[in-house]
CHARMM-style PDB file with segment names, atoms N, HN, CA, C and O in Angstrom:
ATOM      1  N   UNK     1       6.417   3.241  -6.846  1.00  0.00      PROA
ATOM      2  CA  UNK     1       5.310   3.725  -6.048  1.00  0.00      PROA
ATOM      3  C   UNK     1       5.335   3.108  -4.657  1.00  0.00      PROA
ATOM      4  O   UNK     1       5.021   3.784  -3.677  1.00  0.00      PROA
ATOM      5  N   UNK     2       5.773   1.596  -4.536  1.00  0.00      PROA
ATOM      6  HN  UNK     2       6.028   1.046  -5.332  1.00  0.00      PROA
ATOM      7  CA  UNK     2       5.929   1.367  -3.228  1.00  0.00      PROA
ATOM      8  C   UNK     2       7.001   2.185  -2.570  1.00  0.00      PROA
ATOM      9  O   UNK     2       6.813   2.439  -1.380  1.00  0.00      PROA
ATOM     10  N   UNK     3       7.956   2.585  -3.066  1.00  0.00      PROA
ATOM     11  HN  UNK     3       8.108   2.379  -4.032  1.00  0.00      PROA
ATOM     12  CA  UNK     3       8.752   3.355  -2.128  1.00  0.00      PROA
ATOM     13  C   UNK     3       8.235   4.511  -1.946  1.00  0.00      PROA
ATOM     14  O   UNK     3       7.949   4.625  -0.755  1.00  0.00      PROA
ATOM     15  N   UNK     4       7.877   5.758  -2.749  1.00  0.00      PROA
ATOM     16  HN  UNK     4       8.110   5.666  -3.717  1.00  0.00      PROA
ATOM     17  CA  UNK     4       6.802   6.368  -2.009  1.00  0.00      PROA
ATOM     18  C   UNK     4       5.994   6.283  -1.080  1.00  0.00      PROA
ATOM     19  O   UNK     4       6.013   6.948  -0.044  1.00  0.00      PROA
ATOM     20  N   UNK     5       5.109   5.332  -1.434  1.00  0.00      PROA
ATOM     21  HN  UNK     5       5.093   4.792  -2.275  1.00  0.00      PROA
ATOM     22  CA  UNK     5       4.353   5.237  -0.172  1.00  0.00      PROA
ATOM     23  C   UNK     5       4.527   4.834   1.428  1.00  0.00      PROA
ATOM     24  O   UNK     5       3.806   5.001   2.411  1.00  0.00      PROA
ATOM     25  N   UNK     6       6.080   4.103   1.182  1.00  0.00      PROA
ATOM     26  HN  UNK     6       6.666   3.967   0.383  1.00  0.00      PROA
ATOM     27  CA  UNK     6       6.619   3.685   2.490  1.00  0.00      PROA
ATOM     28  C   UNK     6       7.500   5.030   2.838  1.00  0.00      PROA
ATOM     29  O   UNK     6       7.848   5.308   3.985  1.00  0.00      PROA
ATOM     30  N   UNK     7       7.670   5.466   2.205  1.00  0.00      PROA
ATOM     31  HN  UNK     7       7.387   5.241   1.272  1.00  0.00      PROA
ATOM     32  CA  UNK     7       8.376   7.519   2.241  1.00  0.00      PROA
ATOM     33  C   UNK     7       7.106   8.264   2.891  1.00  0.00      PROA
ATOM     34  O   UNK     7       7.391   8.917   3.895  1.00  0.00      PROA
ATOM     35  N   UNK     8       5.932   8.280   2.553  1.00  0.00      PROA
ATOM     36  HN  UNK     8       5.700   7.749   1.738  1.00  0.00      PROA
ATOM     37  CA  UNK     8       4.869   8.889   2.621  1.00  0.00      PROA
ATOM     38  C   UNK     8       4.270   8.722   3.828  1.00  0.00      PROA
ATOM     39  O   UNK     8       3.767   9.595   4.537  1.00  0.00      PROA
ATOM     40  N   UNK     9       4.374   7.224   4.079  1.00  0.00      PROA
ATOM     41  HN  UNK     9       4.782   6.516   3.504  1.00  0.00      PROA
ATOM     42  CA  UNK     9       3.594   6.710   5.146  1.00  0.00      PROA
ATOM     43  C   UNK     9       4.774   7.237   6.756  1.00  0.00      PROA
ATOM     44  O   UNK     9       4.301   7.731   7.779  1.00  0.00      PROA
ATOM     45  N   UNK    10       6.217   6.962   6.551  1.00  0.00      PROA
ATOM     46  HN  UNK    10       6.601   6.560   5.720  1.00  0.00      PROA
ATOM     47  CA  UNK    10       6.850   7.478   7.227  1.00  0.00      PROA
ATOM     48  C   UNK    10       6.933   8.828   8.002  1.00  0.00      PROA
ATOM     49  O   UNK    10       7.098   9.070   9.198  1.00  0.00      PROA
ATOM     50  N   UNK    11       6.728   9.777   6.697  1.00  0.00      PROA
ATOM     51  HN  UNK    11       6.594   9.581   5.726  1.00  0.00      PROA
ATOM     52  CA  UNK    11       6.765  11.188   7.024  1.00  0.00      PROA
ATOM     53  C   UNK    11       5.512  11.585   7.840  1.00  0.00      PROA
ATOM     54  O   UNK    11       5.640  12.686   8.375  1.00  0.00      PROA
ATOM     55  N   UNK    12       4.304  10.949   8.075  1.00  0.00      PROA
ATOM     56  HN  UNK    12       4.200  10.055   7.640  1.00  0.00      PROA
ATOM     57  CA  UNK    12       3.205  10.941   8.455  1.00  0.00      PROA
ATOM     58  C   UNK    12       3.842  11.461  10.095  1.00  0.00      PROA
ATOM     59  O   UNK    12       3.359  12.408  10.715  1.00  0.00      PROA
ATOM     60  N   UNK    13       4.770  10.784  10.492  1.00  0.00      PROA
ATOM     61  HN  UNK    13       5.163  10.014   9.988  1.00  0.00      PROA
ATOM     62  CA  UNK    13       4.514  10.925  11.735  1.00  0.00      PROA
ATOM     63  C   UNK    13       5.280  12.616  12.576  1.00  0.00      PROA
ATOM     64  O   UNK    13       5.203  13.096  13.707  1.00  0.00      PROA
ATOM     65  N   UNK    14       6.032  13.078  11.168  1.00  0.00      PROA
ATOM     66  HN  UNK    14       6.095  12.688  10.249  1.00  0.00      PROA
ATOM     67  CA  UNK    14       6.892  14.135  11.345  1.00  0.00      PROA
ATOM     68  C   UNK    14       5.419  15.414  11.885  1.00  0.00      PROA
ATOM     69  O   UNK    14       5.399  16.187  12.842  1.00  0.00      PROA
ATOM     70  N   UNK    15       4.893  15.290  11.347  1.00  0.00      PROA
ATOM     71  HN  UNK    15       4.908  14.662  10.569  1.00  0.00      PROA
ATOM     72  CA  UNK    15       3.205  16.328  10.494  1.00  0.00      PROA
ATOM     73  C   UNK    15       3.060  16.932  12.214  1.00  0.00      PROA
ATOM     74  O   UNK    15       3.184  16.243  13.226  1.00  0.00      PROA
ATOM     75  N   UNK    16       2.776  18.358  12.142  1.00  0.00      PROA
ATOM     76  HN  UNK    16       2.675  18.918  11.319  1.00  0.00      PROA
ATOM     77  CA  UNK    16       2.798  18.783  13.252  1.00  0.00      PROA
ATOM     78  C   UNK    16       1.177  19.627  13.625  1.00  0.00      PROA
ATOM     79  O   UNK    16       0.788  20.032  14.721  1.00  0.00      PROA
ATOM     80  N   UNK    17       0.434  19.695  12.204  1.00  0.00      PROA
ATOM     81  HN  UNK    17       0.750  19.366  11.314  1.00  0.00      PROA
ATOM     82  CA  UNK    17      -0.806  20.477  12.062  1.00  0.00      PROA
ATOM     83  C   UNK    17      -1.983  19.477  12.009  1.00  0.00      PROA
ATOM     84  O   UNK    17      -1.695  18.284  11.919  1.00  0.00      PROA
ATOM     85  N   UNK    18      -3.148  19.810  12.052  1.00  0.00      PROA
ATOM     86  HN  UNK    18      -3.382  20.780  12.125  1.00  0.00      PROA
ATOM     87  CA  UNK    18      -4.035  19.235  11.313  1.00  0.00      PROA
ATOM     88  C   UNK    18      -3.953  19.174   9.882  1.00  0.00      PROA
ATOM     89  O   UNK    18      -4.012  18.102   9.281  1.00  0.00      PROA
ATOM     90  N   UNK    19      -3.784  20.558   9.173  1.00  0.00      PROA
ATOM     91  HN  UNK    19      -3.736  21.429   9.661  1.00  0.00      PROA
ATOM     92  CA  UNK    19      -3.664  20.659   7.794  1.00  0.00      PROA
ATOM     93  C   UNK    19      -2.582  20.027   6.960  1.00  0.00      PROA
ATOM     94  O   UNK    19      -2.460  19.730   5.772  1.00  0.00      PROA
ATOM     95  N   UNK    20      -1.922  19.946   7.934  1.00  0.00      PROA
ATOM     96  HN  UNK    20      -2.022  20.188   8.899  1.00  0.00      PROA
ATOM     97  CA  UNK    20      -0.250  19.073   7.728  1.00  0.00      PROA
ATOM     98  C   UNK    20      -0.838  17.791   7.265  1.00  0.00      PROA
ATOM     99  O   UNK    20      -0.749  17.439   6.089  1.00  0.00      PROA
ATOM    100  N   UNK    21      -1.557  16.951   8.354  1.00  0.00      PROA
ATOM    101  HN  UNK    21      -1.629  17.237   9.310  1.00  0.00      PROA
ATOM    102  CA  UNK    21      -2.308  15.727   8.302  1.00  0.00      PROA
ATOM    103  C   UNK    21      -3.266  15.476   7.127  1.00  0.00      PROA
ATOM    104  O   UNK    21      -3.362  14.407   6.525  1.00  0.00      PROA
ATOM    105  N   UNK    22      -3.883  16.471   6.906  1.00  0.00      PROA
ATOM    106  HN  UNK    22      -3.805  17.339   7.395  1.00  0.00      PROA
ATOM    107  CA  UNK    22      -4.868  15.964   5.998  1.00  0.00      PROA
ATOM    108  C   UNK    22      -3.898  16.241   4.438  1.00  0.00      PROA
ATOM    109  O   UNK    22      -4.032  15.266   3.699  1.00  0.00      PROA
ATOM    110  N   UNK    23      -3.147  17.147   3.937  1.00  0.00      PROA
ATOM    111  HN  UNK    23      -3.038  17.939   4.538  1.00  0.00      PROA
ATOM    112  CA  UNK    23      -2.153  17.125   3.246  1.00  0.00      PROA
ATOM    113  C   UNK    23      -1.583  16.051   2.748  1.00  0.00      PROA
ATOM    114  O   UNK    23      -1.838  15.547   1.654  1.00  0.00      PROA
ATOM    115  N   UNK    24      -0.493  15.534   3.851  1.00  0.00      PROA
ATOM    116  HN  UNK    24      -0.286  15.943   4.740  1.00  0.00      PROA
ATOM    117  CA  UNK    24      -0.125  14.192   4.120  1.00  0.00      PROA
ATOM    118  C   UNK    24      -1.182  13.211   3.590  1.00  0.00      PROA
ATOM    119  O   UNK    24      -0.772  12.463   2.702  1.00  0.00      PROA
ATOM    120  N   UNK    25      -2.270  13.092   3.908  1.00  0.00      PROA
ATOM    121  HN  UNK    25      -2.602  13.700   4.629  1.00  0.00      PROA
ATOM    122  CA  UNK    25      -3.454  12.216   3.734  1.00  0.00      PROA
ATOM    123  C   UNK    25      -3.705  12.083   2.259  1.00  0.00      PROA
ATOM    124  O   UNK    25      -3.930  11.018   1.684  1.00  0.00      PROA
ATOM    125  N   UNK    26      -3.667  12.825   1.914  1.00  0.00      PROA
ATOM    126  HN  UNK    26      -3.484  13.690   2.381  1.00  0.00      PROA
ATOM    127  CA  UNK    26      -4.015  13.091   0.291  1.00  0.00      PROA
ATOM    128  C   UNK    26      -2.885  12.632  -0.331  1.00  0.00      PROA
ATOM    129  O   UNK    26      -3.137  11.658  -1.040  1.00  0.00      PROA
ATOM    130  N   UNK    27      -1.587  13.007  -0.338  1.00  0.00      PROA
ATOM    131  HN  UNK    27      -1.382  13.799   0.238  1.00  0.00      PROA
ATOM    132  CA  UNK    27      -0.518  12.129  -0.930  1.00  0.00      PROA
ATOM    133  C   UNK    27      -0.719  10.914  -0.663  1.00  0.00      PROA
ATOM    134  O   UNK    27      -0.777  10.256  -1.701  1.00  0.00      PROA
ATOM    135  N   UNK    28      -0.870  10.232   0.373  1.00  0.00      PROA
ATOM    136  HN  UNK    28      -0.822  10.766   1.217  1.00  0.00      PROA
ATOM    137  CA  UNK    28      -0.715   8.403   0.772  1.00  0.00      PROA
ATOM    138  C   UNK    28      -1.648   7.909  -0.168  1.00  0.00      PROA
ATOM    139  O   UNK    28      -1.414   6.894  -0.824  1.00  0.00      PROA
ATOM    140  N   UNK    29      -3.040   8.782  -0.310  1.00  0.00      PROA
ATOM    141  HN  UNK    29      -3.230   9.606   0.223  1.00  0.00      PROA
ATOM    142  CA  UNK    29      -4.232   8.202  -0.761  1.00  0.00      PROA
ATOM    143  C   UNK    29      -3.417   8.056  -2.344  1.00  0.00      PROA
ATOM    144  O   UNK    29      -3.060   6.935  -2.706  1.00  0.00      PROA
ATOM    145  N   UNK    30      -3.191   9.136  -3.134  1.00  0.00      PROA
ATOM    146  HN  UNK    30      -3.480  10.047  -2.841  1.00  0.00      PROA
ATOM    147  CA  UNK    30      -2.482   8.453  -4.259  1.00  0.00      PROA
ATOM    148  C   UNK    30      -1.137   7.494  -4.947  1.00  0.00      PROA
ATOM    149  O   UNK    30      -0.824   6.936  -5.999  1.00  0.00      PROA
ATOM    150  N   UNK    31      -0.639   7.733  -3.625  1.00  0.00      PROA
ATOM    151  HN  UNK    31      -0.893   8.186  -2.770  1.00  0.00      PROA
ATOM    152  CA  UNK    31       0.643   6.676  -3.419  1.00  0.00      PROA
ATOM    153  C   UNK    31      -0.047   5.014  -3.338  1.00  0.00      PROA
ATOM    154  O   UNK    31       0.531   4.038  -3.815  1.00  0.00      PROA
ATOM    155  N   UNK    32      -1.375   4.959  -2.638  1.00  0.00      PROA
ATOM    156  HN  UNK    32      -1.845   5.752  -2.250  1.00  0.00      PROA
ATOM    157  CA  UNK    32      -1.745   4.044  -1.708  1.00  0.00      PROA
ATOM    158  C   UNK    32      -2.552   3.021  -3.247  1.00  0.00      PROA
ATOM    159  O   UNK    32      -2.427   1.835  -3.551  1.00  0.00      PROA
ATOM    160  N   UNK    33      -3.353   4.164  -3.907  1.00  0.00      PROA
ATOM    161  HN  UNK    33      -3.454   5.127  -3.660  1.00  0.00      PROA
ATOM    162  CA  UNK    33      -3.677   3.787  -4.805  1.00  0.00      PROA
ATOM    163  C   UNK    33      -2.823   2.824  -5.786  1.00  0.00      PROA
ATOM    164  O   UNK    33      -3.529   1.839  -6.003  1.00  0.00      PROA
ATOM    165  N   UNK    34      -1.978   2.747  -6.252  1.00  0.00      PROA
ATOM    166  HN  UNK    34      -1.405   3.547  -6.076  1.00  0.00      PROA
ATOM    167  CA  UNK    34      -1.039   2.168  -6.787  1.00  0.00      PROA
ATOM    168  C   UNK    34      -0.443   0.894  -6.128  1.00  0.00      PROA
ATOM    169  O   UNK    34      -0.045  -0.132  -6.680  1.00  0.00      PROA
ATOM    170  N   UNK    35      -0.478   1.181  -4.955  1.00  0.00      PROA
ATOM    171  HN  UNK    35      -0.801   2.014  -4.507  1.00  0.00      PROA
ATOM    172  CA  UNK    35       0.453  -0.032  -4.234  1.00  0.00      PROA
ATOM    173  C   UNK    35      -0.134  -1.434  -4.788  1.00  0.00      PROA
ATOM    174  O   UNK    35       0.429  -2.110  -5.648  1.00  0.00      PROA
ATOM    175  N   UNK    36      -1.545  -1.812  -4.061  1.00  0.00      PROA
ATOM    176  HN  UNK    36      -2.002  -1.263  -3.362  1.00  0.00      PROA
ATOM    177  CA  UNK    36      -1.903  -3.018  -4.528  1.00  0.00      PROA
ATOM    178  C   UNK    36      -1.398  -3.705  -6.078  1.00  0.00      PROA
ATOM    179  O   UNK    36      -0.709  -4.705  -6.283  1.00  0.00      PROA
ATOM    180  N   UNK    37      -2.144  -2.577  -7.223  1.00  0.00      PROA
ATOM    181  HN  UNK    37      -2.703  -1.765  -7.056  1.00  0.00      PROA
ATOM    182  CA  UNK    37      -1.660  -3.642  -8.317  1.00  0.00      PROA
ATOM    183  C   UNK    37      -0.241  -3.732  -8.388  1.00  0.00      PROA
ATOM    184  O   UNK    37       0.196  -4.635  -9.101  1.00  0.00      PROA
ATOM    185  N   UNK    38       0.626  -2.949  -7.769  1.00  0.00      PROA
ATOM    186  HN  UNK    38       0.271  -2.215  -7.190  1.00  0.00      PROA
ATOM    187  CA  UNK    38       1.976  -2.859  -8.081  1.00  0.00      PROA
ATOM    188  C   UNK    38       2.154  -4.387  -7.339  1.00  0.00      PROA
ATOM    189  O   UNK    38       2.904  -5.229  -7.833  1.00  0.00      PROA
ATOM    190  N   UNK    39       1.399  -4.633  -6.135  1.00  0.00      PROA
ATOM    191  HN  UNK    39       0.790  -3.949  -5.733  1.00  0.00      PROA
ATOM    192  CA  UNK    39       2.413  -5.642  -5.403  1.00  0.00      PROA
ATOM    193  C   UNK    39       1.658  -7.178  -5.870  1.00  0.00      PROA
ATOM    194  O   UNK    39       1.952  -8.298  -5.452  1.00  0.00      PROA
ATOM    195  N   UNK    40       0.689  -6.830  -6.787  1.00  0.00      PROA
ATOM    196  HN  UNK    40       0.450  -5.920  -7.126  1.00  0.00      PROA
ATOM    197  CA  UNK    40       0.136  -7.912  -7.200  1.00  0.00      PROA
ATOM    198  C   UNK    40       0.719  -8.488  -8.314  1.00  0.00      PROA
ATOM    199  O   UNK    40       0.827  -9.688  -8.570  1.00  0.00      PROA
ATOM    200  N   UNK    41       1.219  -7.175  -9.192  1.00  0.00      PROA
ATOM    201  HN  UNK    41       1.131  -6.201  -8.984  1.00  0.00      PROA
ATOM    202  CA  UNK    41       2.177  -7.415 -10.644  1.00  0.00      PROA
ATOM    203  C   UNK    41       3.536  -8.080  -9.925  1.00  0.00      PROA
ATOM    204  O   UNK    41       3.913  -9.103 -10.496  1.00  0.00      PROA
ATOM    205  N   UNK    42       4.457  -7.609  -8.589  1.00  0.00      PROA
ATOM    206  HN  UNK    42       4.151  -6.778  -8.125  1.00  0.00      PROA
ATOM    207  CA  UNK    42       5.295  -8.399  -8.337  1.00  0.00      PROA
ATOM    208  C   UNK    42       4.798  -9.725  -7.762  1.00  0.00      PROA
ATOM    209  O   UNK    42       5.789 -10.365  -7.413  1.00  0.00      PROA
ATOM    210  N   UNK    43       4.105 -10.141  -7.613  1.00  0.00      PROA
ATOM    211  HN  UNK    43       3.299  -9.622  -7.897  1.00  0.00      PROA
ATOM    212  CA  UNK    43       3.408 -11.382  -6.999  1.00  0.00      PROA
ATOM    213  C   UNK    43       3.747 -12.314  -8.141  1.00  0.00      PROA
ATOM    214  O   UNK    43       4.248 -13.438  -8.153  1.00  0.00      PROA
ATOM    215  N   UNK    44       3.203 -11.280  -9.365  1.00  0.00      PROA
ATOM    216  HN  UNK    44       2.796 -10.367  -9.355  1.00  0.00      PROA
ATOM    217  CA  UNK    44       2.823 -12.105 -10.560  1.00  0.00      PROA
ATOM    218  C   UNK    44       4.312 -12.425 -10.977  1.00  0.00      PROA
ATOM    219  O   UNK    44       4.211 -13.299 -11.838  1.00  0.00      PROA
ATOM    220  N   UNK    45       5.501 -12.165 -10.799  1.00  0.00      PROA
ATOM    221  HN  UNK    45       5.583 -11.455 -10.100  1.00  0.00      PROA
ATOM    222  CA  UNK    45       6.494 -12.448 -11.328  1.00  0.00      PROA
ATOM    223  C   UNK    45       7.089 -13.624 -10.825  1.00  0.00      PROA
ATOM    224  O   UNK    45       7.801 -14.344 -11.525  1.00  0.00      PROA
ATOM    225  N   UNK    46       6.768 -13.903  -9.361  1.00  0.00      PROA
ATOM    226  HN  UNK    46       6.189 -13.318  -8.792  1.00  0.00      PROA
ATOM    227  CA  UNK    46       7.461 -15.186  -9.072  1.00  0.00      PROA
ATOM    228  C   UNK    46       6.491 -16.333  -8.911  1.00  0.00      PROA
ATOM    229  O   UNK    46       6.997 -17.455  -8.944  1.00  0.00      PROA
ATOM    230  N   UNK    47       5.251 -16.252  -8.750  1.00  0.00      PROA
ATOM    231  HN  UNK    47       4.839 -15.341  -8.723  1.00  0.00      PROA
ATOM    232  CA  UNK    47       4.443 -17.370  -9.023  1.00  0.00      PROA
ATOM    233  C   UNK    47       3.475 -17.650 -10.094  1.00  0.00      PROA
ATOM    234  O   UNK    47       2.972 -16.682 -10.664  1.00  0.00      PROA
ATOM    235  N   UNK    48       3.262 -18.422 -10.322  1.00  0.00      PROA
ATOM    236  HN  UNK    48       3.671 -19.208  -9.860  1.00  0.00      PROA
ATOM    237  CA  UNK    48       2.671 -19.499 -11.016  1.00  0.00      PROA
ATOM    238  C   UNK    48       1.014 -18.675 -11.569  1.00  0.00      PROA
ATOM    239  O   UNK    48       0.576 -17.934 -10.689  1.00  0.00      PROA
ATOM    240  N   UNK    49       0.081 -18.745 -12.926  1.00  0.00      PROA
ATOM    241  HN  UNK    49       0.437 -19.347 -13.641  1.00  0.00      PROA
ATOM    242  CA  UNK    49      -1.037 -18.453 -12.499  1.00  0.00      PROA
ATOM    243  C   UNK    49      -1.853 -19.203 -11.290  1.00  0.00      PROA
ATOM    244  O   UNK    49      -2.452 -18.608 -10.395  1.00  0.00      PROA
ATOM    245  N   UNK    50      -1.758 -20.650 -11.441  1.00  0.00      PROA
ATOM    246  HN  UNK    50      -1.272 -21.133 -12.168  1.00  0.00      PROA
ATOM    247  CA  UNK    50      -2.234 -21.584 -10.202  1.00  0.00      PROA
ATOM    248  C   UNK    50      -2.475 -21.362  -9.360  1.00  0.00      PROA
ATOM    249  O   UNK    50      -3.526 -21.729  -8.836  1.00  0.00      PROA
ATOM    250  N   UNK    51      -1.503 -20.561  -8.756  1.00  0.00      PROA
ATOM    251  HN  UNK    51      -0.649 -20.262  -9.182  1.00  0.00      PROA
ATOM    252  CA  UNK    51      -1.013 -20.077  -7.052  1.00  0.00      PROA
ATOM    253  C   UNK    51      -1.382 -18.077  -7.103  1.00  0.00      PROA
ATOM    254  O   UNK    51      -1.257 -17.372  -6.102  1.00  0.00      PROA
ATOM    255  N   UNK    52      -1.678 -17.720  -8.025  1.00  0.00      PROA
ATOM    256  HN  UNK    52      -1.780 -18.293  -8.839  1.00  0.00      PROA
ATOM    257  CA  UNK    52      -1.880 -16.278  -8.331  1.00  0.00      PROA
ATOM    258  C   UNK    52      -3.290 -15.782  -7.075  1.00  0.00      PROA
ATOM    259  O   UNK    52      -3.365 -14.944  -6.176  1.00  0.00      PROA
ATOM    260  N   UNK    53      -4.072 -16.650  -7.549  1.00  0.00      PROA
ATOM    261  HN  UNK    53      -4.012 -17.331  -8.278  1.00  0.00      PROA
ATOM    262  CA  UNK    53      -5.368 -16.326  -6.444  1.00  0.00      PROA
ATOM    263  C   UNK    53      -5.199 -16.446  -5.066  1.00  0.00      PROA
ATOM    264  O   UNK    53      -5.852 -15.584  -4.478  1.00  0.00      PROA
ATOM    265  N   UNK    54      -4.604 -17.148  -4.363  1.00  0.00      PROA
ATOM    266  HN  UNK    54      -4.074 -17.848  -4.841  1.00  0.00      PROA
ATOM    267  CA  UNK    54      -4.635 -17.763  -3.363  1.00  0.00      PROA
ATOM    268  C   UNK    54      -3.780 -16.778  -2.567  1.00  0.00      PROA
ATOM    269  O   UNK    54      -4.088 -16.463  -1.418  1.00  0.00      PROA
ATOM    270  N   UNK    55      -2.414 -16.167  -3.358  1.00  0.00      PROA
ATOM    271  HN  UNK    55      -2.164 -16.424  -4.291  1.00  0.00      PROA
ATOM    272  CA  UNK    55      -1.500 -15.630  -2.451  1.00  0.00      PROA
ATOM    273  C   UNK    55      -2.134 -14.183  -2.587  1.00  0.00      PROA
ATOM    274  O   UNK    55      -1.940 -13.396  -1.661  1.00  0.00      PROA
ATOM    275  N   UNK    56      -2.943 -13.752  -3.777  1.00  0.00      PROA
ATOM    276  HN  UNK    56      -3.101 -14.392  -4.530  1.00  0.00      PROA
ATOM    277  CA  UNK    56      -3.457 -12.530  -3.922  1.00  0.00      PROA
ATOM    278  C   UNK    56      -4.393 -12.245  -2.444  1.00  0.00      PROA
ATOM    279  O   UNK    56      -4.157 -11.336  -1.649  1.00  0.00      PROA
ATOM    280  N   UNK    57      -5.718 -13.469  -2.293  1.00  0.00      PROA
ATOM    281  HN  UNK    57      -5.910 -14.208  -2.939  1.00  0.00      PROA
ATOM    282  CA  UNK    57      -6.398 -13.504  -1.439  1.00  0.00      PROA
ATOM    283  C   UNK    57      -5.584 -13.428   0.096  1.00  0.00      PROA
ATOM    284  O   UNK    57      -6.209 -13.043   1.084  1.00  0.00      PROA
ATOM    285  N   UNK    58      -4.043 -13.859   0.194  1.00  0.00      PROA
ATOM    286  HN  UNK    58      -3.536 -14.172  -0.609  1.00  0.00      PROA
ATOM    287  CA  UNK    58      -3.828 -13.734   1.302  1.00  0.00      PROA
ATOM    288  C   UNK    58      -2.764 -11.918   1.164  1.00  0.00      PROA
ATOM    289  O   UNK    58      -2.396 -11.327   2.179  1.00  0.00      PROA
ATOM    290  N   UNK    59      -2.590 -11.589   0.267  1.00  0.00      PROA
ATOM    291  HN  UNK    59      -2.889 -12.069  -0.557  1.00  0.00      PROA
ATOM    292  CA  UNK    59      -2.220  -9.870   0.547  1.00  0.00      PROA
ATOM    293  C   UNK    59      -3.511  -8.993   0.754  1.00  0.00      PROA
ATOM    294  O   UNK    59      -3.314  -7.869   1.217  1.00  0.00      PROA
ATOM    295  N   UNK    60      -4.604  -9.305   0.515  1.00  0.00      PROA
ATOM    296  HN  UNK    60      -4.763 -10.218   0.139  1.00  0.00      PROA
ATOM    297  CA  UNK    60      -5.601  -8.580   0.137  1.00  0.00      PROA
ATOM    298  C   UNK    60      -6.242  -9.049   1.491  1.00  0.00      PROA
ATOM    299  O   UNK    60      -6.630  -8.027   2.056  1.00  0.00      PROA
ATOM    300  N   UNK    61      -6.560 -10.309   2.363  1.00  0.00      PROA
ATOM    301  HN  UNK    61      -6.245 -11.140   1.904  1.00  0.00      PROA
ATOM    302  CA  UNK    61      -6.464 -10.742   3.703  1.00  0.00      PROA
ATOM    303  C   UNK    61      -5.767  -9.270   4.994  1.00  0.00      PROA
ATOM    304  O   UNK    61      -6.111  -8.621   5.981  1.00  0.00      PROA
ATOM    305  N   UNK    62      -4.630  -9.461   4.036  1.00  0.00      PROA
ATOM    306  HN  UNK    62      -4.351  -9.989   3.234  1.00  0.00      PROA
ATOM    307  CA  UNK    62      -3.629  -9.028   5.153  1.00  0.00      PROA
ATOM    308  C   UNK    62      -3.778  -7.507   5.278  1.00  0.00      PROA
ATOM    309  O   UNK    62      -3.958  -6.763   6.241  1.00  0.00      PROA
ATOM    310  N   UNK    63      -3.674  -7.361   4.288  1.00  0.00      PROA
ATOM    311  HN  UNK    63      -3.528  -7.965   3.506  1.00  0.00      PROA
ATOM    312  CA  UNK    63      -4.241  -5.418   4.185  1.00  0.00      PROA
ATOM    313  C   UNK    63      -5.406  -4.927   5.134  1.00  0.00      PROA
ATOM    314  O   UNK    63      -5.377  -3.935   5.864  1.00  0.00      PROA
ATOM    315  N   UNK    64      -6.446  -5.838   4.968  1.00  0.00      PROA
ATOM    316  HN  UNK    64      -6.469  -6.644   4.375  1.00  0.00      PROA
ATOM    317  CA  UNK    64      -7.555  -5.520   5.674  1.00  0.00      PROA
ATOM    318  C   UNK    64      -7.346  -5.845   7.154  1.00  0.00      PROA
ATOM    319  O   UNK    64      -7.697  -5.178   8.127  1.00  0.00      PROA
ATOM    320  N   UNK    65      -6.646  -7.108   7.113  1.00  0.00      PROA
ATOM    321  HN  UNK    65      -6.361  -7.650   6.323  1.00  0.00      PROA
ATOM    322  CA  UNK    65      -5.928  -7.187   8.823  1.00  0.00      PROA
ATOM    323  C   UNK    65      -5.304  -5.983   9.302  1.00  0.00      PROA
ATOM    324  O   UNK    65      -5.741  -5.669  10.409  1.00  0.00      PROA
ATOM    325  N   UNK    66      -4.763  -5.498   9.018  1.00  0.00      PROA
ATOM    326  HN  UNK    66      -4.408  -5.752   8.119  1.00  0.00      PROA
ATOM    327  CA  UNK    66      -3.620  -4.508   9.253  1.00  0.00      PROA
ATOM    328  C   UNK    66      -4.589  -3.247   9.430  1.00  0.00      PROA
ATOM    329  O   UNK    66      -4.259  -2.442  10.300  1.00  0.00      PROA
ATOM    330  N   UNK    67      -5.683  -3.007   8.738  1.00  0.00      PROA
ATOM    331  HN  UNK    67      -5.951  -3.661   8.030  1.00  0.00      PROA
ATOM    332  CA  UNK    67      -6.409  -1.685   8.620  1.00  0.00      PROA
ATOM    333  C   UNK    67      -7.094  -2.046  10.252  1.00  0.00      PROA
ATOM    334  O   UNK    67      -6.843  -1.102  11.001  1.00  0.00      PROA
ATOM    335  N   UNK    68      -7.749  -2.976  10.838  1.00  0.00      PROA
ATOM    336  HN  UNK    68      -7.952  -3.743  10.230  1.00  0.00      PROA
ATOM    337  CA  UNK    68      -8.562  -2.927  11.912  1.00  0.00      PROA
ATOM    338  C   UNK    68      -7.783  -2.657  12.939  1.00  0.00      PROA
ATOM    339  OT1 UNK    68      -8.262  -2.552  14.068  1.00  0.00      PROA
TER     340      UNK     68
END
């Protein structure tokens, strides 16, 4: 699903309509959906529970950085 969505998010910029756009929009939204726990389950593979919160709080940080 992350590669989708980095496929998805790419093609965004090809989109030549409005309807194109909102189209587009609707795929990311279910691509987009997925991403987090996906990148939280890989999170979970190389660290520790200990360290699970902290690096979660800083992807979940960063997402919202990135949105403003």
């Amino acid at each position: 699903m992350c590669a989708a969505w980095g496929l998805v998010s790419g093609l965004t910029g090809v989109v030549q309509s409005f309807v194109g756009l909102a189209v587009c929009r609707v795929f990311l939204g279910f691509t987009e959906a997925a991403f987090f726990p996906g990148a939280v389950f890989l999170l979970s593979m190389f660290y520790e529970k200990e360290k699970m919160a902290f690096r979660t709080a800083i992807l979940y940080c960063g997402s919202q950085i990135g949105v403003s």
